[in-house]
N, C-alpha and C positions, 0 to 999 in steps of 0.2 A: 504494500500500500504506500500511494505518496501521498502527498500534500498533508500531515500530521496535522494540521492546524483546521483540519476544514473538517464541518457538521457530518458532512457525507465521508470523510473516512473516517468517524469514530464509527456511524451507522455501519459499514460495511466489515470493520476489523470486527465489533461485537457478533455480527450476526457469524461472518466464517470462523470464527474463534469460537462461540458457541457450537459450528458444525463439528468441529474437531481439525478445523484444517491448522495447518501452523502459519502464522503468521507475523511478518516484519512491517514495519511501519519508517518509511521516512521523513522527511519534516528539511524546511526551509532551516540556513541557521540564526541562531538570534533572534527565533520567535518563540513564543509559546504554541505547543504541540497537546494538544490533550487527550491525542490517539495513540498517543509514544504512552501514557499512563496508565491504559486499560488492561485490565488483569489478561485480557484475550491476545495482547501484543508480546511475542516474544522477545523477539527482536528490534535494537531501533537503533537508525542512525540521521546526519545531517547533510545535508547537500549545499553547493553555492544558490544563491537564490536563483532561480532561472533568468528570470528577465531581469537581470542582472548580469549573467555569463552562462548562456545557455550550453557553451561547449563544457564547463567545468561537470555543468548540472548532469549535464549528460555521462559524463568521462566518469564521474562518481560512481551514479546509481548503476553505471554499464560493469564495476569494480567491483560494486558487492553484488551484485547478481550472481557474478561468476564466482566469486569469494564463496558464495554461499547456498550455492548450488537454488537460484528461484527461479520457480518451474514458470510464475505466472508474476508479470506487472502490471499494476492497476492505478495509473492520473486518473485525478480529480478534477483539476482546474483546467484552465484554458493555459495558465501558464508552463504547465508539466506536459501535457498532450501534444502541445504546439512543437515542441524543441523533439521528443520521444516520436514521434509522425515522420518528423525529416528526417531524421538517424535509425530509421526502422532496420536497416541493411546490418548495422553495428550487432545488434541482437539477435541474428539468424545465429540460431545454434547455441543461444544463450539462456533467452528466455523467450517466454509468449510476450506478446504487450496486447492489454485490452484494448484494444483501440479500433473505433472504426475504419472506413476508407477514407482513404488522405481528400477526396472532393464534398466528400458529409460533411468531414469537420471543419474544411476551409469556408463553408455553405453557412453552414450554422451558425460560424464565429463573424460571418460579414452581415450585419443588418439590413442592410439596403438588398443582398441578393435574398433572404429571407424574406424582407418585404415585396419583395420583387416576384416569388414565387408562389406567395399567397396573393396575390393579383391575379397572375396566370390560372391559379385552382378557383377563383370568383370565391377566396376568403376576406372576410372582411379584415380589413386596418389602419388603423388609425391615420388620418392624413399625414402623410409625412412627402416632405422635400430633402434631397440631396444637395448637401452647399459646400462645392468646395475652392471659394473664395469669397470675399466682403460684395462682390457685385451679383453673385447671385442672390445674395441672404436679399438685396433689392428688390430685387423680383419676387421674391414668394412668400408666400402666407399673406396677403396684404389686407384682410379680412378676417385675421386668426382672433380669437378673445386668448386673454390672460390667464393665470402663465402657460409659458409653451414652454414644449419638451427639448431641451438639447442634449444630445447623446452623440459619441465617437458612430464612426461607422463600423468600425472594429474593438469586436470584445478587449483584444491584444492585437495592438499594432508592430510587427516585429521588425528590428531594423539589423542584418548581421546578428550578433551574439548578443544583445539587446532589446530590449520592449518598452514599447507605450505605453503603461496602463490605459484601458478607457476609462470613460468616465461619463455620468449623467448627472444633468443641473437642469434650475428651473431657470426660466428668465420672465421676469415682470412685466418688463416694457421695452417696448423697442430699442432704447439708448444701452439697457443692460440685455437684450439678444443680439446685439451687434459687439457688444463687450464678451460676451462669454463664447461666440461662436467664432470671433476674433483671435481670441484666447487658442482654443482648439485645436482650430487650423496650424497656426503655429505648431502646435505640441505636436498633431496627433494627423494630422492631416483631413481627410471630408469628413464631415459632419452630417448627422441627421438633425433636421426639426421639423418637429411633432407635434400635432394639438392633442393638448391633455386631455385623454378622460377620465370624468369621473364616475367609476363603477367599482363592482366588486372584483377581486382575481379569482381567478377560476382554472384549476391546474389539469392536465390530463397528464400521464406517464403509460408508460410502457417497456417490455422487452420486443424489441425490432433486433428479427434475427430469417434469414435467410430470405429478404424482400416482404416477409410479413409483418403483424401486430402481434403478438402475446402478451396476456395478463393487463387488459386497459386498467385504469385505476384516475381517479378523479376525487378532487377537491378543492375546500372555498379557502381563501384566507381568510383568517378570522381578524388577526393585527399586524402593520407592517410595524418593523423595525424602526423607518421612519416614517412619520402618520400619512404624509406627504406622498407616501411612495417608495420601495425599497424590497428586501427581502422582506421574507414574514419571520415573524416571530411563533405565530399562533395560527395552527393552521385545524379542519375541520374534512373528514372524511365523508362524501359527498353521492349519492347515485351517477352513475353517467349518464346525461344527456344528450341524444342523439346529434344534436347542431355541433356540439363540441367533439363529440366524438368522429365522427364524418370527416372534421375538419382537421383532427388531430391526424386520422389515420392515412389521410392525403398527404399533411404534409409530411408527415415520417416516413412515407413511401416514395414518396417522389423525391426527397432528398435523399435517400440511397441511405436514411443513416443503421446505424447497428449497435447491436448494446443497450442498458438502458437507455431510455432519455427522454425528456418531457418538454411540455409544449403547457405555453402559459397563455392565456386570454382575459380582459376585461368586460365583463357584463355590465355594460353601463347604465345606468340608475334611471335616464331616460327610457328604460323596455328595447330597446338598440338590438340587435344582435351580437352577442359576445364578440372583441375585434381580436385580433392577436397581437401579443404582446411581445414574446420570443421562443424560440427554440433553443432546448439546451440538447447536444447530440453527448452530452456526458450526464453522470450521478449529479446530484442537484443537493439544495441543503437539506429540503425536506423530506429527505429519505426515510427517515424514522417512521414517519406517519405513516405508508403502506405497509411498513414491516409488521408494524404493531396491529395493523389491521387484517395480516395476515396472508399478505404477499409479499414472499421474502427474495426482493427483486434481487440483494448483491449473490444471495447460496443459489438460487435458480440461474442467474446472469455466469456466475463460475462453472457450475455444471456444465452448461451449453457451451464455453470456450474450452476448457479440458477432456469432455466425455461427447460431444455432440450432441448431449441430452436438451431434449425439448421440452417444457412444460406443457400441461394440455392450454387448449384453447384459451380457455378464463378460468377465472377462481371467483366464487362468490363472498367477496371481503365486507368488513362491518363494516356498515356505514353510522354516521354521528360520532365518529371517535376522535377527539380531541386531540392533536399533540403542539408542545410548546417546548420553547428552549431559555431557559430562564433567563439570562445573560440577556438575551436580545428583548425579551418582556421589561425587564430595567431600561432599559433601553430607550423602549417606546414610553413606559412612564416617567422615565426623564423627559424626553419632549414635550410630553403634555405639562408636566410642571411648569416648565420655560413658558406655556402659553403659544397662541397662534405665533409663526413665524412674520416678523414684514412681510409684507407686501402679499401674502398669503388669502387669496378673495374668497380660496371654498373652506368650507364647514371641517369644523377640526374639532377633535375628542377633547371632552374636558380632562382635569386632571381626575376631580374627584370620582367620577362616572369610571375613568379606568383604574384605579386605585382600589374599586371594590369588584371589580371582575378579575384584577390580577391576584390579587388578595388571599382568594381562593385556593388553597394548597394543592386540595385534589378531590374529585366525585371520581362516583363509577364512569367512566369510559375517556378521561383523560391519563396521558402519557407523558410524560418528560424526554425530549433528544437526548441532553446532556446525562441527567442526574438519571441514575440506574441504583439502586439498593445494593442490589448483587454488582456493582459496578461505581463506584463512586467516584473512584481517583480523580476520572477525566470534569470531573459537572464541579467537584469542588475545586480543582485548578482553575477552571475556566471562571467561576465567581471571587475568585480570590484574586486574579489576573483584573476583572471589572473592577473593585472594588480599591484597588493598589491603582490601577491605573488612573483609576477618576483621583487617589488623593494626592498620586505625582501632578497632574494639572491642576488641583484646589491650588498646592503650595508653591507650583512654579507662577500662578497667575499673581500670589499674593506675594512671591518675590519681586514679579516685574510691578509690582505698581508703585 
């Protein structure tokens, strides 16, 4: 396993550590890891940061593979897939790499060819324009309302042995969309902008494996991370409906992808038809939640790379089942304490209103990502990491003033 720091490899080391597989966990250096601490991780090492020096990252993980005899690698991120896709040739005869085909994941990680693609299938999406200069941002949206979406057009923008982060921001008014798309371009080169909507998120997943769908699986976000928009923190096991599902299963097939991976859409509060939001063609955060419902997408998803083993068609999973990640619920009730953001024109959660639904420890059908009973190491590092981090910035803000 890489990416040690992320939701989805704690979800995946638990569930094949529970199978009985053996399992190694990697991790950036000089972060906090909380998948290196689970009782289910035997082994654990650190690599260069990728997009930072993707050949070190590489040269690394390609050393103890072979150091240590592993049969199977599994990226997480867009940052580990990207470098580990190009260097596939390196690992003939070393290890598997989960990975789809190099034109999925190139598909996936480009927004504009994913919105590009959901046109061609007559899926709905959110207005969006391509700008990649100050004189195009003139010409478009010239009718848009506030705020609009600015988003990189690439997940990871990679340059040589180097990456971009992307990144998404709101912008208020036109003097700050010409500021932040200004910004961008510089960094990161074309830009997306989006007219916001406001709806619910509404997730579908799957294993897409030999040009098919297996195991659909479907849910609401209950709360993001940021109120505004973001990951979720709070998510809500859901029936699949057909609009969604149609639309999910077009685009996972038509983009050739393989492996898990899910597909996200906004059901907007207008009655709209749900638009779509993105494709992820890797593990996602909110892995926890179908596992717990009872489709165990990472021990099914290994099977079928090491065995050829197929799950049947579908699995009938609970629906209404709650999972959260605590860390990320402080998070979002941080936000609401701070109150509406500037410039911020739609309807935002009060503090006290999410204060007593966070509040709430636990009922019958909620789950924790992080915090596991039989598993605690990684939920307590991770709140102890929130907690340390918030008071290094309480004390550096009251050194600078």
């Amino acid at each position: 396993m890489l990416d040690g720091h992320s939701a989805a490899t704690l979800a995946i080391t638990r569930s094949l550590g529970r199978a009985k597989y053996w399992v190694a966990v990697g991790s950036n250096r000089g972060i906090d890891a909380p998948a290196e601490l689970s009782r289910y991780c035997r082994l654990s090492t650190r690599y260069p940061v990728p997009y930072e020096d993707a050949s070190g990252f590489v040269e690394t993980v390609l050393e103890f593979a072979r150091k240590n005899e592993i049969e199977l690698i599994i990226p997480v991120t867009d940052f580990t897939i990207a470098p580990l896709s190009k260097n596939r040739d390196q690992f003939q005869g070393v290890s598997r790499l989960a990975l789809g085909a190099d034109a999925a994941i190139e598909l996936a990680a480009d927004k504009f060819r994913t919105i590009s693609l959901a046109r061609e299938l007559r899926i709905p999406v959110p207005e969006t324009v391509l700008v990649s200069s100050l004189e195009d941002l003139d010409r478009a949206a010239p009718n848009w309302d506030f705020p609009v979406v600015v988003k990189d057009r690439f997940s990871v923008r990679w340059a040589g042995n180097r990456a971009v982060l992307g990144s998404v921001a709101y912008a208020y008014s036109i003097e700050d969309l010409k500021k932040k798309v200004g910004h961008r371009l510089k960094e990161a080169g074309d830009v997306l902008i989006q007219r916001f909507v406001q709806g619910a998120g509404i997730g579908f997943s799957c294993l897409a494996a030999e040009g098919k769908v297996w195991l659909p699986f479907s849910w609401l976000r209950v709360r993001e991370t940021d109120p505004r928009g973001s990951g979720s923190s709070a998510q809500l096991s859901i029936p699949l409906t057909p609009e969604v599902e149609e639309a999910s299963r077009a685009l996972v097939t038509q983009a050739g992808l393989g492996g898990i991976c899910m597909v996200e859409f906004k059901r907007p509060h207008d009655g709209g038809p749900p638009a779509l939001m993105e494709i992820n063609a890797r593990p996602w955060g909110s892995l926890p939640l179908p596992i717990a419902c009872g489709i165990n997408y990472p021990l099914l998803w290994v099977e079928w790379l090491l065995t050829g083993k197929l799950p049947s068609a579908g699995i009938e999973y609970k629906k209404g089942i709650l999972c959260r990640r605590l860390v990320n619920e402080l998070t979002h009730l941080e936000h609401t304490f701070h109150g509406t953001p500037p410039g911020w024109p739609l309807p935002y959660p009060g503090f006290f209103e999410t204060l007593l639904k966070i509040s709430v420890p636990w009922y019958p059908g909620m789950h924790y990502a992080d915090f596991w009973f039989r598993d605690p190491s990684p939920g307590l590092s991770g709140l102890g990491s929130w907690f340390s981090g918030h008071l290094r910035q309480r004390f550096k803000s009251k050194s600078s003033a």
